[in-house]
Backbone as a printed PyTorch tensor [residue, N CA C, xyz], in Angstrom:
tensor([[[  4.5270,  12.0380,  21.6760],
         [  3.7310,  12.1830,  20.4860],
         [  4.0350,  11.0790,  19.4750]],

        [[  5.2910,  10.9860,  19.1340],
         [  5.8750,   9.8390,  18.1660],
         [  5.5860,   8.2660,  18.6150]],

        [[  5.6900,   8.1140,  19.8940],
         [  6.2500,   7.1750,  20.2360],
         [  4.8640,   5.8050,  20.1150]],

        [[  4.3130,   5.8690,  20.0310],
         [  2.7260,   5.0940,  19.3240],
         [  3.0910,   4.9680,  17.5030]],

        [[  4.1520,   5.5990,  16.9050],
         [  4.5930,   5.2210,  15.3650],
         [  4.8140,   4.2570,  14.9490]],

        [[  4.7410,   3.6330,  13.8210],
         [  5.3700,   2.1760,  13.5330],
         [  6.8500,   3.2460,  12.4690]],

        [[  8.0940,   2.0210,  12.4070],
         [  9.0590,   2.5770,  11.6990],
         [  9.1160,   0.9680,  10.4340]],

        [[  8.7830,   1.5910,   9.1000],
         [  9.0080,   0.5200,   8.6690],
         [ 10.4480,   0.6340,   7.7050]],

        [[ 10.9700,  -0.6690,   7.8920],
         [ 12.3020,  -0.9100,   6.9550],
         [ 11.6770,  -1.6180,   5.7520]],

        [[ 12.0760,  -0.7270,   4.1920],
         [ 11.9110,  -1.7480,   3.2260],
         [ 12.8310,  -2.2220,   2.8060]],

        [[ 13.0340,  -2.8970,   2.1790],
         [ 14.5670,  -3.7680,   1.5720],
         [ 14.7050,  -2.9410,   0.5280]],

        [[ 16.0950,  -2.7690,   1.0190],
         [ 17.2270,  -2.1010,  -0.0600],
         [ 16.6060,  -1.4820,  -1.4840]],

        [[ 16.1730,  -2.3840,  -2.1160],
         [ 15.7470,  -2.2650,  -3.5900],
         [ 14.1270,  -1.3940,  -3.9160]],

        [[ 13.6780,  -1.3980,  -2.7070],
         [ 12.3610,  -0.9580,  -2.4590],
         [ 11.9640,   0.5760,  -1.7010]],

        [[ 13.1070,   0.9340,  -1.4960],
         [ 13.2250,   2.0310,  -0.5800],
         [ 12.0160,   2.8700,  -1.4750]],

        [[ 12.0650,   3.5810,  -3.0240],
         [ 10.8650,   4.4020,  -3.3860],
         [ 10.1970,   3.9700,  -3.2340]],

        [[  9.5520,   2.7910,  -3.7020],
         [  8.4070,   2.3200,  -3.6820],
         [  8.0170,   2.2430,  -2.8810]],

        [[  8.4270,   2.0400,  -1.6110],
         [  7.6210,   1.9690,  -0.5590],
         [  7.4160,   3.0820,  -0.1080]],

        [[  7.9570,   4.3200,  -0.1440],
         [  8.0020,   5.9520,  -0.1320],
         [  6.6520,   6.6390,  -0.9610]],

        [[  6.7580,   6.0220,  -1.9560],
         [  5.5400,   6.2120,  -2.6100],
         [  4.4890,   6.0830,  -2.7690]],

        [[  4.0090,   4.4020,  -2.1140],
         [  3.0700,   4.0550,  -1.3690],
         [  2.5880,   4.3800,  -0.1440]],

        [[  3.6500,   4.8380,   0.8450],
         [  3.2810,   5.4620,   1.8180],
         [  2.6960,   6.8320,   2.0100]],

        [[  2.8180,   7.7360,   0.9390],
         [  2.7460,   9.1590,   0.3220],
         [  1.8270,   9.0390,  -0.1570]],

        [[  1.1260,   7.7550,  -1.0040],
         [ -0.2940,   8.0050,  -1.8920],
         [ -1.3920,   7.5770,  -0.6190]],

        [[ -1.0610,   6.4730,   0.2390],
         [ -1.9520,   6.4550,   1.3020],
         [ -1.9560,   7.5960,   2.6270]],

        [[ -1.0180,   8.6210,   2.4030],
         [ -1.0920,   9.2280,   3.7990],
         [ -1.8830,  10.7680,   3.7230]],

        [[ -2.3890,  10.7210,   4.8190],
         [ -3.7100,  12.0780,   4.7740],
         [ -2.6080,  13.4060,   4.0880]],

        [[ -1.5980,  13.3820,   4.7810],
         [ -0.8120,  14.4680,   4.8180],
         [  0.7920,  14.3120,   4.6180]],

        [[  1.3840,  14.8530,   3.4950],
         [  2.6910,  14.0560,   3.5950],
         [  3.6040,  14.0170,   4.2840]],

        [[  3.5970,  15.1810,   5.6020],
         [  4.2960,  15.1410,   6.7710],
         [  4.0480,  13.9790,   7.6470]],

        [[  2.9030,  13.1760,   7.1030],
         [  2.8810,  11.8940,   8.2000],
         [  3.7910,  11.0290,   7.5570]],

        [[  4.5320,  10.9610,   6.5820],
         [  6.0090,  10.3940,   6.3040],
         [  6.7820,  10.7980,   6.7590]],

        [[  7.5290,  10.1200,   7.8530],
         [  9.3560,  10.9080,   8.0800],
         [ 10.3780,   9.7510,   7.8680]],

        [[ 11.3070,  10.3100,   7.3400],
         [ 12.0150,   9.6130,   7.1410],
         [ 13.7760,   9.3420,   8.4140]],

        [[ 13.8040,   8.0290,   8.4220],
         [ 15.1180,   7.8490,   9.5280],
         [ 15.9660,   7.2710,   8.8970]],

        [[ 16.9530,   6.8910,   9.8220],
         [ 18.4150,   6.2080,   8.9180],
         [ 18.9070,   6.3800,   7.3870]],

        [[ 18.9050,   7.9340,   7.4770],
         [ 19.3960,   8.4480,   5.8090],
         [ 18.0770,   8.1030,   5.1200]],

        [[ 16.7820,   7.8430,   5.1830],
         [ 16.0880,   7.9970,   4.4780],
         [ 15.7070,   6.5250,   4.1240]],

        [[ 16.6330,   5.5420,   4.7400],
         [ 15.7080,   4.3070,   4.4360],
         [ 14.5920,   3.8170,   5.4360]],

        [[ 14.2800,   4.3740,   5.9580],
         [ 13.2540,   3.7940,   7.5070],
         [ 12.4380,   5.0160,   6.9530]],

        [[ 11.0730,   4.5070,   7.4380],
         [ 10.2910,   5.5370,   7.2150],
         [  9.3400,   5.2700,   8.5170]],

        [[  8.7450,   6.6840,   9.2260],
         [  8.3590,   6.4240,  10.5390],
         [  6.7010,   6.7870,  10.0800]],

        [[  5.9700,   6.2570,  10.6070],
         [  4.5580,   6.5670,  10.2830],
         [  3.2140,   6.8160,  11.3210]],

        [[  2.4630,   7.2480,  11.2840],
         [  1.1900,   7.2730,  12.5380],
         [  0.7140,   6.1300,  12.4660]],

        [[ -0.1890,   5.8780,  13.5740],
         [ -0.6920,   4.5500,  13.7090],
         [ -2.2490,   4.4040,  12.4540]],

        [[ -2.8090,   5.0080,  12.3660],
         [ -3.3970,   4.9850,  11.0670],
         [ -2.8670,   4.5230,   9.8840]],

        [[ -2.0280,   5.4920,   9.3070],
         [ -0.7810,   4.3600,   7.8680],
         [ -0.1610,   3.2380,   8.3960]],

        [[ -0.2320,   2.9470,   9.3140],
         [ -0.0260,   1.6230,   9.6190],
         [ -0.6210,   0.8850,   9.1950]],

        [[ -1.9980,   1.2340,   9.6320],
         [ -2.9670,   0.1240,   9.5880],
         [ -3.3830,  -0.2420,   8.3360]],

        [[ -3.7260,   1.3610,   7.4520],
         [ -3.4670,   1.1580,   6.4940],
         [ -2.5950,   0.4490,   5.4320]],

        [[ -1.2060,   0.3600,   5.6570],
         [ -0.5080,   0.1730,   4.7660],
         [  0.3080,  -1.2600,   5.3880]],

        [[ -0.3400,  -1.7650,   6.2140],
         [ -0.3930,  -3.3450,   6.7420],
         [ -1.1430,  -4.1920,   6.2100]],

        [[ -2.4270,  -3.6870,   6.0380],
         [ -3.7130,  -4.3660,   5.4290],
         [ -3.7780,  -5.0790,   4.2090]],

        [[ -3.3590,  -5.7130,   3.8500],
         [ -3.3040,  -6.1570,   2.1080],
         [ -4.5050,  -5.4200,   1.6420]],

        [[ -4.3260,  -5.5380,   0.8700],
         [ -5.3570,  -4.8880,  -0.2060],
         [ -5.7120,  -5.7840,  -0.5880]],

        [[ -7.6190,  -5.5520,  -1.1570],
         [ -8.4450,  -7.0890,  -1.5200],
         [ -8.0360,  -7.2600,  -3.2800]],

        [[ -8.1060,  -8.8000,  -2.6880],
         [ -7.6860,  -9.1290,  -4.2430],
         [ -9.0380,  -8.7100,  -5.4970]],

        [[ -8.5590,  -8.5990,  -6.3530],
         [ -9.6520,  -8.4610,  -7.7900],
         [-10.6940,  -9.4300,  -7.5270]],

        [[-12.3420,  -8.9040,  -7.6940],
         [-13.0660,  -9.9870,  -7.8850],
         [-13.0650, -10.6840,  -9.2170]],

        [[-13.3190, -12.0230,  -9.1210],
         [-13.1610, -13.1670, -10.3810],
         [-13.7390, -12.4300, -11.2990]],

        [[-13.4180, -12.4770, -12.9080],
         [-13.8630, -12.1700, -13.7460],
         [-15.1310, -13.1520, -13.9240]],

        [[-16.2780, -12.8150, -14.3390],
         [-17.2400, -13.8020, -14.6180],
         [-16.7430, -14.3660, -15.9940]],

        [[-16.8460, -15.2320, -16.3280],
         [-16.9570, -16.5940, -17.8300],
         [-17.9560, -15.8610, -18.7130]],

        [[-18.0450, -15.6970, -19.6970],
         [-19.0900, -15.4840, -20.7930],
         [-19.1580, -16.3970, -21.6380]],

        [[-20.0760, -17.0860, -22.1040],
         [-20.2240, -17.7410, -23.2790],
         [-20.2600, -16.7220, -24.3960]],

        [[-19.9870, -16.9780, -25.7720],
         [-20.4740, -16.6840, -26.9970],
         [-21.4260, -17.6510, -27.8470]],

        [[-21.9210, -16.4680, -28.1900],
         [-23.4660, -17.2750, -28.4840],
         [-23.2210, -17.9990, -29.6620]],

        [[-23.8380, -18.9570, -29.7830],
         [-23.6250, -19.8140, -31.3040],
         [-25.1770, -19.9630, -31.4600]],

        [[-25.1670, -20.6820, -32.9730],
         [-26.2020, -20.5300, -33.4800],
         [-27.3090, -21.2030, -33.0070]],

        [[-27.4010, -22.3210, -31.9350],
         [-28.3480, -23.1030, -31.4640],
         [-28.9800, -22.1250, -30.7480]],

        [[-27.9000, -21.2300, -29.7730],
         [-28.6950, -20.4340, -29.1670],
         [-29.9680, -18.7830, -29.4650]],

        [[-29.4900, -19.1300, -30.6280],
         [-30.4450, -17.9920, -31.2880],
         [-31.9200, -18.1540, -31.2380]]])
């Protein structure tokens, strides 16, 4: 059943955060388990994919002019 999981290691300093991110993307929070005292976290192949994927960057803000008086 497990064995199709990805196990990801975050660095030291990142251990919540990445706990937390994995928890806001996962259907169900039992699809988090945690290994090696809680720093490895084992996941389905879905949050994988998910949480591999970068996320899209912001689209460009458009430029606005302000209008000045010629343009009136």
């Amino acid at each position: 059943m497990d064995d199709d999981w990805t196990t990801v290691c975050p660095d030291p300093g990142q251990v919540k955060a990445v706990a937390r991110e994995l928890l806001a993307l996962a259907r169900d929070p039992r699809d988090v388990r945690t290994d090696s005292n809680g720093n490895e976290f084992r996941i389905p192949p879905y949050l994988a994919e998910l949480y591999m994927v970068p996320a899209k960057p912001p689209a460009p803000k458009r430029a606005r002019r302000s209008k000045t008086e010629d343009d009136e």
